[in-house]
C-alpha distance (Angstrom), angle and dihedral (degrees) to the residues before:
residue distance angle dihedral
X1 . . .
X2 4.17 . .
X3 3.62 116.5 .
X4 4.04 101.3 -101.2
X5 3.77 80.5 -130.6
X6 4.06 91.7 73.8
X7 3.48 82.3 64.1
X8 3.97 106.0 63.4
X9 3.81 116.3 90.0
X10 3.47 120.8 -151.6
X11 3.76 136.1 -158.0
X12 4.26 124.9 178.8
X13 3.44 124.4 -151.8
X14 3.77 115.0 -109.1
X15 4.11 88.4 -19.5
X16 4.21 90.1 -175.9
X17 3.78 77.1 73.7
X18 3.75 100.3 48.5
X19 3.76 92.4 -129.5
X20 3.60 101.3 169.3
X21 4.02 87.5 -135.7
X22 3.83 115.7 130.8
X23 3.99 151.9 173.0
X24 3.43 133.1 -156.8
X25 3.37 127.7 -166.4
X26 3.91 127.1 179.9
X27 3.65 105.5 -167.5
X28 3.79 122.4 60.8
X29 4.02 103.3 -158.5
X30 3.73 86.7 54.8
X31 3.92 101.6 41.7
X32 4.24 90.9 52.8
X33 3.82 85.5 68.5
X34 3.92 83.4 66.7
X35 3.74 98.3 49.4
X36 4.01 98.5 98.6
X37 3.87 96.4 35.5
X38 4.40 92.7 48.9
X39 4.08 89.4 43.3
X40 3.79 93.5 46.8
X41 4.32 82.9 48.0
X42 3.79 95.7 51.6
X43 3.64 101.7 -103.4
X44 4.01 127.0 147.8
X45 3.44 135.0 -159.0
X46 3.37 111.0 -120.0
X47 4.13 132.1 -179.1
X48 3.57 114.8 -94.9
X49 3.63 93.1 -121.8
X50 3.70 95.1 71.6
X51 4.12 88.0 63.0
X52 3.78 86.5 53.1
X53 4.28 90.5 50.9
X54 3.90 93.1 50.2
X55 4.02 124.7 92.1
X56 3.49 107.1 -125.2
X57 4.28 111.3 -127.5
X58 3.69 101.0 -179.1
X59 3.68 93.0 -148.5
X60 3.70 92.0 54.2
X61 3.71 106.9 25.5
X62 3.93 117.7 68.9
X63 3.81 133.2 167.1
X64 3.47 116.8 -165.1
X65 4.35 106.8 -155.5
X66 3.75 102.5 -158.0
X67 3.83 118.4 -169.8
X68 3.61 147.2 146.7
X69 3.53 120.3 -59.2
X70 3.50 115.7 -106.9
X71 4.05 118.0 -138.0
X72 3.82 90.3 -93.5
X73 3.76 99.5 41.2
X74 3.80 78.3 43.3
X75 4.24 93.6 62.4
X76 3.30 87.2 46.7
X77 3.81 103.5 58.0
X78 3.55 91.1 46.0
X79 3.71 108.3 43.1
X80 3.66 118.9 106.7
X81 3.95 121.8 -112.6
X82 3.71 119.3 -173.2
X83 3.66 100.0 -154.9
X84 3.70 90.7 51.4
X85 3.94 108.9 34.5
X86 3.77 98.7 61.0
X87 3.49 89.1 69.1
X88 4.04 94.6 56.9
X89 3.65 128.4 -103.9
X90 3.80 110.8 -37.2
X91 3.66 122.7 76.5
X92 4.03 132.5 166.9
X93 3.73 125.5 -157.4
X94 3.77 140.6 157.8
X95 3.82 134.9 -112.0
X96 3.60 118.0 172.8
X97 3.77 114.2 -45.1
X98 3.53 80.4 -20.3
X99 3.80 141.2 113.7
X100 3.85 115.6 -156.2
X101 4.17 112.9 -162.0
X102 4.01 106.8 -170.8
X103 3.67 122.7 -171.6
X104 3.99 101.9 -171.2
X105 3.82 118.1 -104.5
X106 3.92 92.2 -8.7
X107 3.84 112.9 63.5
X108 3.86 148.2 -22.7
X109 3.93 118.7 -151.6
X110 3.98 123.2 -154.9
X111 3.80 109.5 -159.2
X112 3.83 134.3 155.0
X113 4.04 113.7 -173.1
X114 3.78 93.4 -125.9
X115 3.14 95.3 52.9
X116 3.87 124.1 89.8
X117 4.18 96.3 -153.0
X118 3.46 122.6 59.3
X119 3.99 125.1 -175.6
X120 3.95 127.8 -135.1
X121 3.39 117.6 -177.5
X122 3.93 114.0 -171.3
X123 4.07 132.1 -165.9
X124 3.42 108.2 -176.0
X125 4.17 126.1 21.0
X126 3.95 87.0 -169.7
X127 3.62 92.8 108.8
X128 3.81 115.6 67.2
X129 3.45 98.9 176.4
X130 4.16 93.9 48.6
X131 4.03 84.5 51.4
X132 3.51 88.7 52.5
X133 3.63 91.9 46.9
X134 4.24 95.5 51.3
X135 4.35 87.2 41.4
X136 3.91 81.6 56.1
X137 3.89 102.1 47.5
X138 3.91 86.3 41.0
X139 4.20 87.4 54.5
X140 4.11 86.5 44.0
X141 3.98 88.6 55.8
X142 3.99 99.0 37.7
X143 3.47 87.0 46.6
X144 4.00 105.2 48.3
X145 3.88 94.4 86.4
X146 3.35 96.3 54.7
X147 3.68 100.9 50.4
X148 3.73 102.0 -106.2
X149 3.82 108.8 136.3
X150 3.78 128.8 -173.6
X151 3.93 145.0 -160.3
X152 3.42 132.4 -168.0
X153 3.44 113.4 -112.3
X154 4.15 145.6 77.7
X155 4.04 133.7 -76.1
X156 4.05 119.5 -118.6
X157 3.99 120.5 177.4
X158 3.45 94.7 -85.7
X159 3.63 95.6 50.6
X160 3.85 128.8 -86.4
X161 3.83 145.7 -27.3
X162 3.81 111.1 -143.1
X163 4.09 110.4 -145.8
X164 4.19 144.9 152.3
X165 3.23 115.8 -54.8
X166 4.17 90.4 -114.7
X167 3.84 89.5 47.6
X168 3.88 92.4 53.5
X169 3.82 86.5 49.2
X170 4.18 81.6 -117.9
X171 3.65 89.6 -57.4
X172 3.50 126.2 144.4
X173 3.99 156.2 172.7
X174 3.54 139.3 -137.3
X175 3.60 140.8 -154.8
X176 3.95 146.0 -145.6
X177 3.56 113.9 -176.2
X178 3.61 83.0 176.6
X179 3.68 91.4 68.7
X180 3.93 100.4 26.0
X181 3.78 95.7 -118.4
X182 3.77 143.6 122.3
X183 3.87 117.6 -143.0
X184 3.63 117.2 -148.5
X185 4.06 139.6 156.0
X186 3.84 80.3 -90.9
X187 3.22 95.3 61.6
X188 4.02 141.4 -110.7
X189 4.11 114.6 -29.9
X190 3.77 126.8 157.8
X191 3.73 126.8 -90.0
X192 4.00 105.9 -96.7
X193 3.99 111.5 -120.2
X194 3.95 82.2 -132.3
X195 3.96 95.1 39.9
X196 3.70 116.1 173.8
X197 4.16 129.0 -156.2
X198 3.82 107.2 -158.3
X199 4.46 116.5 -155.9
X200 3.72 109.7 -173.0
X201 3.39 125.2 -135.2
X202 4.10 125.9 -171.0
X203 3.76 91.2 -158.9
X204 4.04 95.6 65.9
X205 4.07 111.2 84.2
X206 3.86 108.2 -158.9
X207 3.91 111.7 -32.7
X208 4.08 121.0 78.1
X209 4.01 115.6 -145.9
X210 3.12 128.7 -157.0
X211 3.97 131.8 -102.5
X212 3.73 122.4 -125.8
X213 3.82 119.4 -126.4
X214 3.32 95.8 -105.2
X215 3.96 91.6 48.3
X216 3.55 94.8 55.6
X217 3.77 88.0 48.3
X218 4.03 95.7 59.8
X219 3.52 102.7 31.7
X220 4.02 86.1 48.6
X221 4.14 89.7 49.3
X222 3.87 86.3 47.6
X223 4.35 92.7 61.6
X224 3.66 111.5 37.7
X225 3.73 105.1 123.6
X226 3.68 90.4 -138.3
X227 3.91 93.0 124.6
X228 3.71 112.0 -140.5
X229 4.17 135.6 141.0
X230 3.53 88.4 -153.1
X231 3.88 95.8 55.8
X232 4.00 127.4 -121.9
X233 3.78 91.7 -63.2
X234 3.89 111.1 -179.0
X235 3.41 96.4 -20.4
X236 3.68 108.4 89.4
X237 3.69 97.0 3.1
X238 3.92 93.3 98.9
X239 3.86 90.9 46.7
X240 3.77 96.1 46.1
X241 3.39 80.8 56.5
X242 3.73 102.9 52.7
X243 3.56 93.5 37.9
X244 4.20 82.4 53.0
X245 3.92 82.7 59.9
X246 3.50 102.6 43.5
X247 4.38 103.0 42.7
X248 3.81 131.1 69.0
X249 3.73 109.2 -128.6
X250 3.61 124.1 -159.2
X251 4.32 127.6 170.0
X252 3.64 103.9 -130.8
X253 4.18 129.3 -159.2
X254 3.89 103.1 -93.7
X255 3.89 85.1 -136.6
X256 3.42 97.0 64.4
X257 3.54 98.6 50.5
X258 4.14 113.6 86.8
X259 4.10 108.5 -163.1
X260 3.66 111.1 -152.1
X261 3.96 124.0 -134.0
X262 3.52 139.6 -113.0
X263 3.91 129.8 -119.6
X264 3.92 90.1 -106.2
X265 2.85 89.9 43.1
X266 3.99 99.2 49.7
X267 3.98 80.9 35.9
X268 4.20 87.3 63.2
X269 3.36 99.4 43.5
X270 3.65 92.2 46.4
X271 4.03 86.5 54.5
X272 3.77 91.3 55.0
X273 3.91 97.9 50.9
X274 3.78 85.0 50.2
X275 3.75 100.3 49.2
């Protein structure tokens, strides 16, 4: 009989970087439905004897299992909750020493940040976009302990315009100050010495203006897509406020500003013209 270990696959977030980010996935027909969504999100398949060389640091290493929903798991991601729903999709709660992340009728996530393996169970992989969404909250908590914060938003040349989740199309960026660079769905690039952070504004005509310190500081702490009732707290307050230091901010005119699409998204568009 084959060890039931030769049957995990196992991808890493960004793995030029070393991140110590993972997946595993134990069944094949069910991890191909992820393919598009965990290529657009940076993360590489790697062989499964690089997870068995690493020293596992449970503040820094995390392996998110994703699988199918059982029944019960099931029930729970799709039952209604009237404190939670009429604030859309996403909803966080506790349970023990646990922290449950739902996204309603696609996936519930069981994570505790000492802890170096997470669970995801998913029920439907209909919804690109609300995969992408769950990947992306899972990389904001694996991440927080190791200084990597992110926004939601979309890179330009000069470096990156920080938006609503819905106007970024549920994109987002990260940073490292630690290793001067800026992590997009392009890829890995440098920080610019003359860095700039772009907020859009449909009230300005033609000129941009710039943003104070202490602007960029609030509206920045107000659009991480670190998902948390309790706010940030200390986690990214010291980085917010060296990356406040280091970037030119400027508020932009919202009609001036073109955001670019995604391959689903192209992909959906491109199904509608044809039908």
């Amino acid at each position: 009989m084959k060890n039931k270990e030769n049957n995990f696959s196992y991808y890493q977030w960004r793995s030029e970087m070393n991140y110590q980010v993972f997946l595993r996935f134990d069944d094949f027909d069910f991890e191909s439905h992820f393919s598009d969504t965990l290529e657009i999100l940076g993360f590489d398949k790697v062989e499964r004897s690089k997870i068995k060389d690493i020293t596992i640091k449970p503040r820094e290493t995390k392996i998110l299992k994703v699988t199918r929903a059982n029944p019960r798991i099931a029930r729970e991601i799709t039952r209604s909750d009237f404190l939670f729903d009429k604030y859309g999709p996403e909803s966080l709660s506790e349970r023990g020493q646990y922290q449950i992340y739902r996204y309603r009728n696609v996936g519930m996530m069981l994570f505790n940040e000492y802890s170096a393996l997470w669970e995801l169970g998913v029920k439907s992989t209909q919804d690109s976009t609300a995969l992408r969404m769950i990947f992306t909250r899972f990389l904001s908590y694996a991440l927080a302990d190791v200084g990597v914060f992110g926004f939601w938003g979309v890179p330009v040349d000069e470096g990156f315009v920080v938006m609503k989740p819905l106007a970024a199309n549920f994109e987002s960026v990260f940073i490292d100050l630690t290793k001067d660079v800026l992590i997009t769905y392009d890829g890995v690039k440098s920080l610019s010495e003359e860095l700039h952070i772009l907020r859009l504004d449909s009230t300005l005509n033609n000129e941009s203006k710039p943003m104070s310190r202490e602007e960029l500081m609030s509206f920045l702490s107000n659009n991480t897509n670190y998902l948390s009732y309790q706010g940030m707290g200390y986690r990214f307050r010291d980085q917010i406020m060296e990356l406040s230091r280091l970037a030119y901010a400027y508020i932009y005119p919202e009609d001036k500003f073109r955001p670019r699409q995604h391959p689903d998204q192209e992909q959906k568009e491109s199904e509608a013209k044809a039908a």
